[in-house]
CHARMM-style PDB file with segment names, atoms N, HN, CA, C and O in Angstrom:
ATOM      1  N   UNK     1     263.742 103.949  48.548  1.00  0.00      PROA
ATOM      2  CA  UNK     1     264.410 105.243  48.630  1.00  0.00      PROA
ATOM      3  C   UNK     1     263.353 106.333  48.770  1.00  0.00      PROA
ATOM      4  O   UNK     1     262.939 106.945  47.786  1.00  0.00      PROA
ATOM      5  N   UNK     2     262.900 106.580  50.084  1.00  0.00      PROA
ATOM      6  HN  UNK     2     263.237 106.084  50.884  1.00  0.00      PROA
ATOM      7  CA  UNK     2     261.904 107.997  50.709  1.00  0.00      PROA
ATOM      8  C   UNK     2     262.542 108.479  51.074  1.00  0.00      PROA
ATOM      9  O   UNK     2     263.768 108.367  51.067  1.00  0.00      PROA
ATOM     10  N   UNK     3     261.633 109.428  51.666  1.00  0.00      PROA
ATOM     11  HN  UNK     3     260.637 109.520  51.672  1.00  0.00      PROA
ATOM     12  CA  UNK     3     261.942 110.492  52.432  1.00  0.00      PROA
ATOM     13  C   UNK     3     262.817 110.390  53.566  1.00  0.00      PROA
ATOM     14  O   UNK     3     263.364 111.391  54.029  1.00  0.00      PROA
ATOM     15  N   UNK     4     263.047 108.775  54.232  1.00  0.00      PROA
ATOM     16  HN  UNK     4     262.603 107.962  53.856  1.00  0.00      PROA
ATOM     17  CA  UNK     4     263.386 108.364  55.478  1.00  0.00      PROA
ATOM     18  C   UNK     4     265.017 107.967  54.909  1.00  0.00      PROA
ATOM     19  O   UNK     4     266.104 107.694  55.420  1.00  0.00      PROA
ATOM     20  N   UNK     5     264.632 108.070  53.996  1.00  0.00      PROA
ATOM     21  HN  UNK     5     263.749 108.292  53.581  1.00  0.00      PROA
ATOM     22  CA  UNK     5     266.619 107.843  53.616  1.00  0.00      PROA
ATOM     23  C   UNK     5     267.488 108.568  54.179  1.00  0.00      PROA
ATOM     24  O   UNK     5     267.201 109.734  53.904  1.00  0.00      PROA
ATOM     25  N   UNK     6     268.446 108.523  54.852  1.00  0.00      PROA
ATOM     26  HN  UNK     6     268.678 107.577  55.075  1.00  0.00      PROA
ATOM     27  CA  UNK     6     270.016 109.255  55.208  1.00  0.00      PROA
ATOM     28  C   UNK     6     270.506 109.930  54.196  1.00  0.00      PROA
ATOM     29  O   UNK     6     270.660 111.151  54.199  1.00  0.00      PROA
ATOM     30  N   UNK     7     270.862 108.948  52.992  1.00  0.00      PROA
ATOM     31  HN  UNK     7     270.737 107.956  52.989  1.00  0.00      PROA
ATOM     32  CA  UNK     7     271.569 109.795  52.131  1.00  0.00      PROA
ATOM     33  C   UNK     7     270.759 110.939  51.442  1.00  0.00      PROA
ATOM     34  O   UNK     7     271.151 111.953  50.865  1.00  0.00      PROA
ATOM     35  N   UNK     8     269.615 110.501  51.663  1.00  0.00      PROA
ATOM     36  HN  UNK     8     269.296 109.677  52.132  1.00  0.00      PROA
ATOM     37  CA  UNK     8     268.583 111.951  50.382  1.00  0.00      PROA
ATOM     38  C   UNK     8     268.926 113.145  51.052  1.00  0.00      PROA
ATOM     39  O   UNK     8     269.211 114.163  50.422  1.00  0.00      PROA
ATOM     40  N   UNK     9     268.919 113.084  52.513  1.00  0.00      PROA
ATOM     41  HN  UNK     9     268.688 112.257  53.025  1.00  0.00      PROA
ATOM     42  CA  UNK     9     268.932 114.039  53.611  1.00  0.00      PROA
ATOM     43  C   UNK     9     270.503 114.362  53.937  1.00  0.00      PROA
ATOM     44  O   UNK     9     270.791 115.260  54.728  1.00  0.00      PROA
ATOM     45  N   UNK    10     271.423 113.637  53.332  1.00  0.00      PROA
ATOM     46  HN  UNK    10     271.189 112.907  52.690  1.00  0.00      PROA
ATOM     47  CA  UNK    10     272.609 114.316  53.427  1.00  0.00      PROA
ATOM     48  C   UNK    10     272.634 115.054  52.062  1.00  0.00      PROA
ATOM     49  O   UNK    10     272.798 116.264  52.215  1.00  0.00      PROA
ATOM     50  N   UNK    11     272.516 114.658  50.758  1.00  0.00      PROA
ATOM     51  HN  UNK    11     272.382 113.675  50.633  1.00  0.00      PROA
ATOM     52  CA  UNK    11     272.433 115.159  50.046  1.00  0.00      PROA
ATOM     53  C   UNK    11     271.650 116.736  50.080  1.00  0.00      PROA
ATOM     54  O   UNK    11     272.129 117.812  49.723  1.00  0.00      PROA
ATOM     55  N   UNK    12     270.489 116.490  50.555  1.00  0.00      PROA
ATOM     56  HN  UNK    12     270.099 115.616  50.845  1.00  0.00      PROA
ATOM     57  CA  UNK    12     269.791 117.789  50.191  1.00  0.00      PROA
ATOM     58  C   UNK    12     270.152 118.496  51.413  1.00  0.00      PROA
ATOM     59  O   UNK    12     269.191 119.258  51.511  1.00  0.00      PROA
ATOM     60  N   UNK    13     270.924 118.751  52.434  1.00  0.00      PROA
ATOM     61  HN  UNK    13     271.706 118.131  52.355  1.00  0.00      PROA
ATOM     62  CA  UNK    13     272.010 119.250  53.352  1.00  0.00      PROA
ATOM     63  C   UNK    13     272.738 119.970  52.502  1.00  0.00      PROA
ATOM     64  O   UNK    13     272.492 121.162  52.319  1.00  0.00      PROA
ATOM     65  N   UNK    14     273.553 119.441  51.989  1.00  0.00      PROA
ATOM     66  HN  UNK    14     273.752 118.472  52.139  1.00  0.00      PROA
ATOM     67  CA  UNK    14     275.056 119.692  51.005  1.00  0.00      PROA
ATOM     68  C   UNK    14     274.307 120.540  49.851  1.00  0.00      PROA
ATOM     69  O   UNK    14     274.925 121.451  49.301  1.00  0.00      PROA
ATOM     70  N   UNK    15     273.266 120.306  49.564  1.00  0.00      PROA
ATOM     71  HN  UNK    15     272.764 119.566  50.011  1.00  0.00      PROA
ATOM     72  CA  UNK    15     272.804 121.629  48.067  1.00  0.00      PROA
ATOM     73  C   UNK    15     272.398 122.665  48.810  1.00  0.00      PROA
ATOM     74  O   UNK    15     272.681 123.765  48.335  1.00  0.00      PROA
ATOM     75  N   UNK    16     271.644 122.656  50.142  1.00  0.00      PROA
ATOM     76  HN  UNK    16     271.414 121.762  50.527  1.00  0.00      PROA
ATOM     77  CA  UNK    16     271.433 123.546  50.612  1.00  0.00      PROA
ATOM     78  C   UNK    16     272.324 124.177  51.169  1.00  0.00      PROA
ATOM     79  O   UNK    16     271.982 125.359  51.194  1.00  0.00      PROA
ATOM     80  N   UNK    17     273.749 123.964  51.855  1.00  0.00      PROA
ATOM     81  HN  UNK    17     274.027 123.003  51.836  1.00  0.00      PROA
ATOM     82  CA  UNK    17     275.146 124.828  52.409  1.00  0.00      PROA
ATOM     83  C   UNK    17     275.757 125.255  51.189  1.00  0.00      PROA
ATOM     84  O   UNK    17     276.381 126.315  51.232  1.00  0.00      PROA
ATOM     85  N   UNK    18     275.679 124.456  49.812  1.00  0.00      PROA
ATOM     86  HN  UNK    18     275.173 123.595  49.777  1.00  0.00      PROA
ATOM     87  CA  UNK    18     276.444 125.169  48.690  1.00  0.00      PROA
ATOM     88  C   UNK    18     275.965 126.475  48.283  1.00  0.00      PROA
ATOM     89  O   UNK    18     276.708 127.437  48.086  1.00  0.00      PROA
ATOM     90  N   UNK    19     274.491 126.485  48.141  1.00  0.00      PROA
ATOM     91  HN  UNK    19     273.888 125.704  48.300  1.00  0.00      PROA
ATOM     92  CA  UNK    19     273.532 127.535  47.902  1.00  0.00      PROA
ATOM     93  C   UNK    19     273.395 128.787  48.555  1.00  0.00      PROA
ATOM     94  O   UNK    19     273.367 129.904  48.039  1.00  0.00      PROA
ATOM     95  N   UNK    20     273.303 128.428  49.914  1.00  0.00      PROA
ATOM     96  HN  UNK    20     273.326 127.520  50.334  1.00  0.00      PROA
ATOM     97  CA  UNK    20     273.430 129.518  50.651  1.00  0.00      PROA
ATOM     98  C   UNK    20     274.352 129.625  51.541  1.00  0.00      PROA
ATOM     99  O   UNK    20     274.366 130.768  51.997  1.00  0.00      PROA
ATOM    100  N   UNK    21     275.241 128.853  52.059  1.00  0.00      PROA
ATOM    101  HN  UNK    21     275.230 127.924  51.689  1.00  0.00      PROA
ATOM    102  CA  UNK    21     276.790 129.055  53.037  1.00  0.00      PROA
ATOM    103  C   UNK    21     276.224 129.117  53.889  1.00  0.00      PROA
ATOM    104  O   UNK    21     275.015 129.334  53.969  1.00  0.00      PROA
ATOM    105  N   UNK    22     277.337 128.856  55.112  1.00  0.00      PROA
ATOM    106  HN  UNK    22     278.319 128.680  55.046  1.00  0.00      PROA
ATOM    107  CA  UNK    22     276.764 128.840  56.226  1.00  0.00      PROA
ATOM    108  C   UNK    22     276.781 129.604  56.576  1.00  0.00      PROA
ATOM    109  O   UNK    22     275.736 129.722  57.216  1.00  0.00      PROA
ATOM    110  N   UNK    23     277.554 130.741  56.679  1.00  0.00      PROA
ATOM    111  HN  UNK    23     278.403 130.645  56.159  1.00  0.00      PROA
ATOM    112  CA  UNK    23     277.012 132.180  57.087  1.00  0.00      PROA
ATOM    113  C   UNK    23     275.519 132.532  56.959  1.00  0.00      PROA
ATOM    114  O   UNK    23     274.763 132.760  57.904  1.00  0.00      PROA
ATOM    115  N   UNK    24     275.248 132.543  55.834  1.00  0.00      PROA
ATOM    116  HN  UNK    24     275.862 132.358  55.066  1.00  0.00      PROA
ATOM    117  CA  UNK    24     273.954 132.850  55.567  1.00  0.00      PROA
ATOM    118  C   UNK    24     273.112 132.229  56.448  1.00  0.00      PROA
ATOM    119  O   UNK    24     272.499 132.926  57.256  1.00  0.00      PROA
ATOM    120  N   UNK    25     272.945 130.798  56.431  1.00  0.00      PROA
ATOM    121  HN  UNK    25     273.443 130.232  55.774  1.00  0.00      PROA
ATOM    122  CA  UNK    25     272.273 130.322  57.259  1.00  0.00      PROA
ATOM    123  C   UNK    25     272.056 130.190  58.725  1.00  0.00      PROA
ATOM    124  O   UNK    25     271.094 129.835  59.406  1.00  0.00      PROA
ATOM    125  N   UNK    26     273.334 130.614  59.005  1.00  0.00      PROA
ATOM    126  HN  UNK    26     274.116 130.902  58.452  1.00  0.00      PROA
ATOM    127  CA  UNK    26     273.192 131.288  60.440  1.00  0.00      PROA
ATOM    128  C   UNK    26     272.816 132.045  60.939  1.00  0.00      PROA
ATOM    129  O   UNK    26     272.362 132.058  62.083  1.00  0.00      PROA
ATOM    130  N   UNK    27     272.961 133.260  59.842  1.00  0.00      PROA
ATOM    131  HN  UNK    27     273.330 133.249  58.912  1.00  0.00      PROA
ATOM    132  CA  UNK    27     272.215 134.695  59.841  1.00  0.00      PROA
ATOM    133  C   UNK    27     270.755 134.805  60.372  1.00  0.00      PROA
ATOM    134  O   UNK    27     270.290 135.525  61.255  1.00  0.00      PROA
ATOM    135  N   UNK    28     270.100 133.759  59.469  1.00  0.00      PROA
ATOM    136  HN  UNK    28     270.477 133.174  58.751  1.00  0.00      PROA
ATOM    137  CA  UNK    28     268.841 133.335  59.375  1.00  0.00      PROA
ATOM    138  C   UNK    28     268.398 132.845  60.590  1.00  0.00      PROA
ATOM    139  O   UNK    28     267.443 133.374  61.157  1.00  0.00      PROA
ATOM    140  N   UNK    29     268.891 132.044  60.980  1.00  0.00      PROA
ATOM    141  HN  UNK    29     269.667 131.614  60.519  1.00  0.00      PROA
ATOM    142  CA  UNK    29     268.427 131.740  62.221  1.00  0.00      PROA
ATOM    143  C   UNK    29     268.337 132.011  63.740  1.00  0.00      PROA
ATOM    144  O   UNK    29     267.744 131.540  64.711  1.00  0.00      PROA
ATOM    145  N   UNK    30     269.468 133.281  63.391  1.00  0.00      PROA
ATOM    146  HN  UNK    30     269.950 133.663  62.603  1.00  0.00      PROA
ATOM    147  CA  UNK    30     269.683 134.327  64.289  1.00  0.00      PROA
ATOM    148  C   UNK    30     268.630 134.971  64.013  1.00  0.00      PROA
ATOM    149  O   UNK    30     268.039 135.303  65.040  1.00  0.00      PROA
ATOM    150  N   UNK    31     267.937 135.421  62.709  1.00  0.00      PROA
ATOM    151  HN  UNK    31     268.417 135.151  61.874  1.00  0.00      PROA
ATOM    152  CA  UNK    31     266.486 136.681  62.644  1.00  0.00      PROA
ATOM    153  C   UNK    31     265.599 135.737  63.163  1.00  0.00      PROA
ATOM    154  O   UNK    31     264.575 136.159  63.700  1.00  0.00      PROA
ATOM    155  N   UNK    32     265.769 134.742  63.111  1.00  0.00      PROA
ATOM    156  HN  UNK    32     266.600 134.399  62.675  1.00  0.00      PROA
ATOM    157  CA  UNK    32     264.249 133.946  63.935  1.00  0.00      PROA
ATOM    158  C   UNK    32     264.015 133.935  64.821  1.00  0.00      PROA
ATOM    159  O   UNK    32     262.847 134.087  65.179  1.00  0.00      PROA
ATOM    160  N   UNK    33     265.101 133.730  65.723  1.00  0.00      PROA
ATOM    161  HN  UNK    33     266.049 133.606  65.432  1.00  0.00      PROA
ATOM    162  CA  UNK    33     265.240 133.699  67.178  1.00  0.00      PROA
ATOM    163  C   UNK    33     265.108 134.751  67.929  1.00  0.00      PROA
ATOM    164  O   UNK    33     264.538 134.629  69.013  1.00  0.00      PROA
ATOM    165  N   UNK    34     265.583 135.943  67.530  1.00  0.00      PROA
ATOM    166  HN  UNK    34     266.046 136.042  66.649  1.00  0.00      PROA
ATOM    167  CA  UNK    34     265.366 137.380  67.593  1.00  0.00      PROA
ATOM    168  C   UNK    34     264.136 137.927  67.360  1.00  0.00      PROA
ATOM    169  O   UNK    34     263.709 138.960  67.876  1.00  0.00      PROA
ATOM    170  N   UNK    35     263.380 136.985  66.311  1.00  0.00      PROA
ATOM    171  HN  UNK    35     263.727 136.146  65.892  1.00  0.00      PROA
ATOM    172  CA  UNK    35     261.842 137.249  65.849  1.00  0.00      PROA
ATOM    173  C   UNK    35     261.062 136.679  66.937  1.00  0.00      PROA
ATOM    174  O   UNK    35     260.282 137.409  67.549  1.00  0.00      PROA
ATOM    175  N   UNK    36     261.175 135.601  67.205  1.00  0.00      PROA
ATOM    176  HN  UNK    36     261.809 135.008  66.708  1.00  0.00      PROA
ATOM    177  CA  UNK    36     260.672 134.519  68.729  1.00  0.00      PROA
ATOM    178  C   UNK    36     260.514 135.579  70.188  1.00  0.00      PROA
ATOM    179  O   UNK    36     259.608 136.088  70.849  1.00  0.00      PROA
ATOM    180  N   UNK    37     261.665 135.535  70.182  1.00  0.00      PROA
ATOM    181  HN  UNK    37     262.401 135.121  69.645  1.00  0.00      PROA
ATOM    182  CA  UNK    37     261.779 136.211  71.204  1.00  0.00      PROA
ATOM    183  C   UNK    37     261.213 137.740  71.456  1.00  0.00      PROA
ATOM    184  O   UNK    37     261.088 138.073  72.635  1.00  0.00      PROA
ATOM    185  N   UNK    38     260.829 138.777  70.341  1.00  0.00      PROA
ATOM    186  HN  UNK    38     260.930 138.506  69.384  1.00  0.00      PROA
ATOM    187  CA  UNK    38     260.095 139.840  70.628  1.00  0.00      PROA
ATOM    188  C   UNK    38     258.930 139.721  70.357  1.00  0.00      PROA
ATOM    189  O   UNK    38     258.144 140.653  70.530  1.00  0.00      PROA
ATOM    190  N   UNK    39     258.521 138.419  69.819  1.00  0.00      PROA
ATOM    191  HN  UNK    39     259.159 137.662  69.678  1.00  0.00      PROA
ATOM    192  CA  UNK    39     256.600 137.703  69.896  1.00  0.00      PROA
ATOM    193  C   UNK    39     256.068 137.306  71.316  1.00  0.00      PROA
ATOM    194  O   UNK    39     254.900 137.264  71.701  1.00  0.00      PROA
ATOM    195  N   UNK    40     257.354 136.994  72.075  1.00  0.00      PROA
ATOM    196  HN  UNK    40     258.303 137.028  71.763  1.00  0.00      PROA
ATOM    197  CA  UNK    40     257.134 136.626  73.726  1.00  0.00      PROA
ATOM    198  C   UNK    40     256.977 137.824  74.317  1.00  0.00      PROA
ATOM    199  O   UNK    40     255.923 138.205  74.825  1.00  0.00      PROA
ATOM    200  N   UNK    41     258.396 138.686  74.253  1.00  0.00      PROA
ATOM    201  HN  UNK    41     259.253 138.376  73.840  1.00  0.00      PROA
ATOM    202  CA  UNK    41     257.948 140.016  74.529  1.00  0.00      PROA
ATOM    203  C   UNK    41     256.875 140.442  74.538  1.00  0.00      PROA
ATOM    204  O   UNK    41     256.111 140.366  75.500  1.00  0.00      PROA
ATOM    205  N   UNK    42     256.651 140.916  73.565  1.00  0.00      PROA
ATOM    206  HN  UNK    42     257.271 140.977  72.783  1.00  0.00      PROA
ATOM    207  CA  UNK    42     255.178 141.307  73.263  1.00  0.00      PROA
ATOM    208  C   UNK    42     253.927 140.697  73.729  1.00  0.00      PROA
ATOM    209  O   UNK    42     253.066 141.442  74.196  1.00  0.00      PROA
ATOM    210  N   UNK    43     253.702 139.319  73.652  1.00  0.00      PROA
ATOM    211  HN  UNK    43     254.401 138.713  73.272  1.00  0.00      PROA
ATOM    212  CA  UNK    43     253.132 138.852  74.248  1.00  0.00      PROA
ATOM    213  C   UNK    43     252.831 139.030  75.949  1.00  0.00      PROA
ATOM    214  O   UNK    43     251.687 139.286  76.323  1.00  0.00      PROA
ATOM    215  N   UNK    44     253.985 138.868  76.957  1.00  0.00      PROA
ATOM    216  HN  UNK    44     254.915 138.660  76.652  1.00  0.00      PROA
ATOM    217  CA  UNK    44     254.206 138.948  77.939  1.00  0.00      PROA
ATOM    218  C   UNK    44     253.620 140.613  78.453  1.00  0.00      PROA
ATOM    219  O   UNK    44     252.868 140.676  79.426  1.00  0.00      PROA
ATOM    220  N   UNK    45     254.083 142.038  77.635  1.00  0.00      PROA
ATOM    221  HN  UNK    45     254.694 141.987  76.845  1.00  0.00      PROA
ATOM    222  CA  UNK    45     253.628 142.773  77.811  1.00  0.00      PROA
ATOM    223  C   UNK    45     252.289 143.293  77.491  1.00  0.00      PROA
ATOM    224  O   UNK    45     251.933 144.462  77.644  1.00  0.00      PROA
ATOM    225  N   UNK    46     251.497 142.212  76.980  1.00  0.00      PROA
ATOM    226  HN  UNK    46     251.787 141.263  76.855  1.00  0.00      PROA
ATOM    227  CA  UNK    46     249.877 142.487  76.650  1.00  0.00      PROA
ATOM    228  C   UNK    46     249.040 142.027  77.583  1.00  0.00      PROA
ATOM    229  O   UNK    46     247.911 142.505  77.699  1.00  0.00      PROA
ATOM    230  N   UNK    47     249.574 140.864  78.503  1.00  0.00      PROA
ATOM    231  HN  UNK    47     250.491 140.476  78.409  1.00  0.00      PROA
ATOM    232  CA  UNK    47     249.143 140.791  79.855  1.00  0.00      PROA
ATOM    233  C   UNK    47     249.804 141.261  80.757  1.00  0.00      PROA
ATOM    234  O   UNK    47     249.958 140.534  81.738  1.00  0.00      PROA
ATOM    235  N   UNK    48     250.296 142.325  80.769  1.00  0.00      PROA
ATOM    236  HN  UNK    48     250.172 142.916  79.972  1.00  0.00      PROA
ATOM    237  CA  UNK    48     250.805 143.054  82.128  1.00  0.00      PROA
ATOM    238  C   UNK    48     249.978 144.081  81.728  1.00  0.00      PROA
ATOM    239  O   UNK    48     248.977 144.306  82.409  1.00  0.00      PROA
ATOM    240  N   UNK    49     250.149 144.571  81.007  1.00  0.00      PROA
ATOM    241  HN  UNK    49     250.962 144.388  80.455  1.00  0.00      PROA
ATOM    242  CA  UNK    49     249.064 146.063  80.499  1.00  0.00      PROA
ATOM    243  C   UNK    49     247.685 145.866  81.251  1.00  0.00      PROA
ATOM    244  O   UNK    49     247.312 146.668  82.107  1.00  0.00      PROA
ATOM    245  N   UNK    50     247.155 145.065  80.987  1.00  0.00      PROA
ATOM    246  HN  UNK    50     247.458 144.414  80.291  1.00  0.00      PROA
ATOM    247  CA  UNK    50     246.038 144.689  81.705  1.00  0.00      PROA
ATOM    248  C   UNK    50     245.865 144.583  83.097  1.00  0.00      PROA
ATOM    249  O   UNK    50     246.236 143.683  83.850  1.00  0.00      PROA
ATOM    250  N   UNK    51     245.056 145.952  83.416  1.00  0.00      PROA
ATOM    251  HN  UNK    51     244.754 146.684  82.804  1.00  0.00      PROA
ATOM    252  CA  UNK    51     244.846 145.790  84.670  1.00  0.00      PROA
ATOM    253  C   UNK    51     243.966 144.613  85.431  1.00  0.00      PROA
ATOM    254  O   UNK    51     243.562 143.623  84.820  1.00  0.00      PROA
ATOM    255  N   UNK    52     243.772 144.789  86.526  1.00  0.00      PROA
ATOM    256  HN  UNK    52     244.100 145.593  87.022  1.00  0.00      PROA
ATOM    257  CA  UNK    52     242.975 143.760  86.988  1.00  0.00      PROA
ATOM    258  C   UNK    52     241.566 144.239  87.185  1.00  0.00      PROA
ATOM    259  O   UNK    52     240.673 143.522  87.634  1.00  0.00      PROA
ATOM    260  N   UNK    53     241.440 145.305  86.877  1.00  0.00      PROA
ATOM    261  HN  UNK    53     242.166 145.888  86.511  1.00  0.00      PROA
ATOM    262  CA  UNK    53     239.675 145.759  86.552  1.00  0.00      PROA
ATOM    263  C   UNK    53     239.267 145.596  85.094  1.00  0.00      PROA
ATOM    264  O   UNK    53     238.081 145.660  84.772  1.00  0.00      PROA
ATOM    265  N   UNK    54     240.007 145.438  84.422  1.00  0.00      PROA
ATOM    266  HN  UNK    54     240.970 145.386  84.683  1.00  0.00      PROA
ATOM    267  CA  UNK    54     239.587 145.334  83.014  1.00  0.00      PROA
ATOM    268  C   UNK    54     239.765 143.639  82.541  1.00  0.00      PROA
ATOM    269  O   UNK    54     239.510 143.257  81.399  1.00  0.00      PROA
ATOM    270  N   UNK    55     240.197 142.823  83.531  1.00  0.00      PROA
ATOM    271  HN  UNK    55     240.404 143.134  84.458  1.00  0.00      PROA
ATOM    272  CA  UNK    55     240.264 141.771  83.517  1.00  0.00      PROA
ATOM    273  C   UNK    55     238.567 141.059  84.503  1.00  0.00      PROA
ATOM    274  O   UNK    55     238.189 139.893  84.394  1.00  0.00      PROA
ATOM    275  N   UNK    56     238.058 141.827  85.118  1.00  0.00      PROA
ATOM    276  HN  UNK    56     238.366 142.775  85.206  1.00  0.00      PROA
ATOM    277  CA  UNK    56     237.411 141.627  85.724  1.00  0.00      PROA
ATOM    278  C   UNK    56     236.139 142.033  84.800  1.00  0.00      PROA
ATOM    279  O   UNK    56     235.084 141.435  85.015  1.00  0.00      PROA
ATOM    280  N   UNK    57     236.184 142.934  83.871  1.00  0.00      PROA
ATOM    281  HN  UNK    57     237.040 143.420  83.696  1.00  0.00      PROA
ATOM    282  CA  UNK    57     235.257 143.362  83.248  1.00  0.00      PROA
ATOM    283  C   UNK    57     235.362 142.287  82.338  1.00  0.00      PROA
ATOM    284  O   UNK    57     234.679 141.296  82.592  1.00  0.00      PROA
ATOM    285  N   UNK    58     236.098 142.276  81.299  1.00  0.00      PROA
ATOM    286  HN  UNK    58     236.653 143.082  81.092  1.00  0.00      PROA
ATOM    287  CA  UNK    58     236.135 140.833  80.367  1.00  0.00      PROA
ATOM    288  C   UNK    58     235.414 139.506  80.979  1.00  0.00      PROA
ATOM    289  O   UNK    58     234.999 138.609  80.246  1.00  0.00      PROA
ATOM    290  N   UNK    59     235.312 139.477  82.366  1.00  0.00      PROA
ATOM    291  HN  UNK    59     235.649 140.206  82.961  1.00  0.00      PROA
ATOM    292  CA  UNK    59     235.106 138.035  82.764  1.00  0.00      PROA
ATOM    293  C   UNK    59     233.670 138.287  82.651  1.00  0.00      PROA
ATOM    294  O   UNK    59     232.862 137.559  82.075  1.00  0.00      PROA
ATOM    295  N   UNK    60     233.413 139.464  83.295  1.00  0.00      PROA
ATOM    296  HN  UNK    60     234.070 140.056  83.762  1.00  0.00      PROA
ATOM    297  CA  UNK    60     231.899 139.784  83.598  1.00  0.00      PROA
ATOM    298  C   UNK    60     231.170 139.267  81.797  1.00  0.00      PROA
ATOM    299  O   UNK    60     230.653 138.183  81.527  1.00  0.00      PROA
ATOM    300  N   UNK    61     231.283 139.914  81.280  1.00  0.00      PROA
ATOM    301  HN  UNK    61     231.703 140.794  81.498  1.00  0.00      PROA
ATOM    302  CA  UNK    61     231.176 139.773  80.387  1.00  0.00      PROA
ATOM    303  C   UNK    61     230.701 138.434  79.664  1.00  0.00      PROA
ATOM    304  O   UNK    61     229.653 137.966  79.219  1.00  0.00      PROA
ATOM    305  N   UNK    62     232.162 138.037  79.799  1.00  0.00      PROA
ATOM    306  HN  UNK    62     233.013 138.417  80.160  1.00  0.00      PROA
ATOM    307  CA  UNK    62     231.654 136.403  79.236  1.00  0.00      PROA
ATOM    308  C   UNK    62     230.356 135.324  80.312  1.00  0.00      PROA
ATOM    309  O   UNK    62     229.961 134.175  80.117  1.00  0.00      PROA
ATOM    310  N   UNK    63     230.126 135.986  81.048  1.00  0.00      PROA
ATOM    311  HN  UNK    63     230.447 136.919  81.207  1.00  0.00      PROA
ATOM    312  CA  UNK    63     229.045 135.067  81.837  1.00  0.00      PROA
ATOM    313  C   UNK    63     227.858 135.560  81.470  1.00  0.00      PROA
ATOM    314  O   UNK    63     226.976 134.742  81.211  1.00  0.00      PROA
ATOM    315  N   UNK    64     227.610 136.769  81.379  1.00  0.00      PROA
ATOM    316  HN  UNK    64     228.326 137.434  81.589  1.00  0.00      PROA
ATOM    317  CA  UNK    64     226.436 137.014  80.962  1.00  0.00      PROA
ATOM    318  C   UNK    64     225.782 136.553  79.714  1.00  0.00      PROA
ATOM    319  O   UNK    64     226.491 137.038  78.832  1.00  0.00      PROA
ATOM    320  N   UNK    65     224.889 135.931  79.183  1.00  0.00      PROA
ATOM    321  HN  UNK    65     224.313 135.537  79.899  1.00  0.00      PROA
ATOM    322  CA  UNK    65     224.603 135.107  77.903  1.00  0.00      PROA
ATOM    323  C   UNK    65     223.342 136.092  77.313  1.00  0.00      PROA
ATOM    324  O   UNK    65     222.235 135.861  77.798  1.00  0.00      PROA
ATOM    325  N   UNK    66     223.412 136.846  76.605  1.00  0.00      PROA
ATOM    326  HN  UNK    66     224.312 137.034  76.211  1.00  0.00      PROA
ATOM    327  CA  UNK    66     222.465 137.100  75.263  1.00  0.00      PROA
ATOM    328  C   UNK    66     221.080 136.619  75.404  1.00  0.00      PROA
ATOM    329  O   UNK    66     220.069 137.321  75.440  1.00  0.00      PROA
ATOM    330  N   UNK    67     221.163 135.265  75.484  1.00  0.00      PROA
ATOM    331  HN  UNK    67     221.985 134.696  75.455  1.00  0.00      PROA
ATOM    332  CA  UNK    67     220.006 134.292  75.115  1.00  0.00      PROA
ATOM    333  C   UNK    67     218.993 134.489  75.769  1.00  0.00      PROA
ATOM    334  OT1 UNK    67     217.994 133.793  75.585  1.00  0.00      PROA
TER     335      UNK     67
END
């Protein structure tokens, strides 16, 4: 009786919908998804911002070595 059991995992299902309902838990996973999705956003708009001269400067950059 692990972790790989069915019933442990139905069980701890059923304490977790008593606890918090499913409303709740839907709620929740609606703020995540909503959270996901404006990390892409955001993401997506941090390479558009970037022009292509300042992308060109960054590159420069990394080739040149210190040493």
């Amino acid at each position: 009786m692990g972790f790989g059991s069915i019933w442990h995992w139905v069980i701890v299902l059923v304490v977790v919908l008593l606890l918090f309902g499913s409303g709740k838990i839907s709620g929740i996973m609606g703020d995540v998804a909503k959270g996901i999705k404006s990390f892409k956003k955001g993401m997506k708009d941090d390479d558009d911002d970037q022009s292509p001269q300042a992308r060109t400067t960054i590159d420069a950059t990394k080739e040149k070595d210190p040493v």
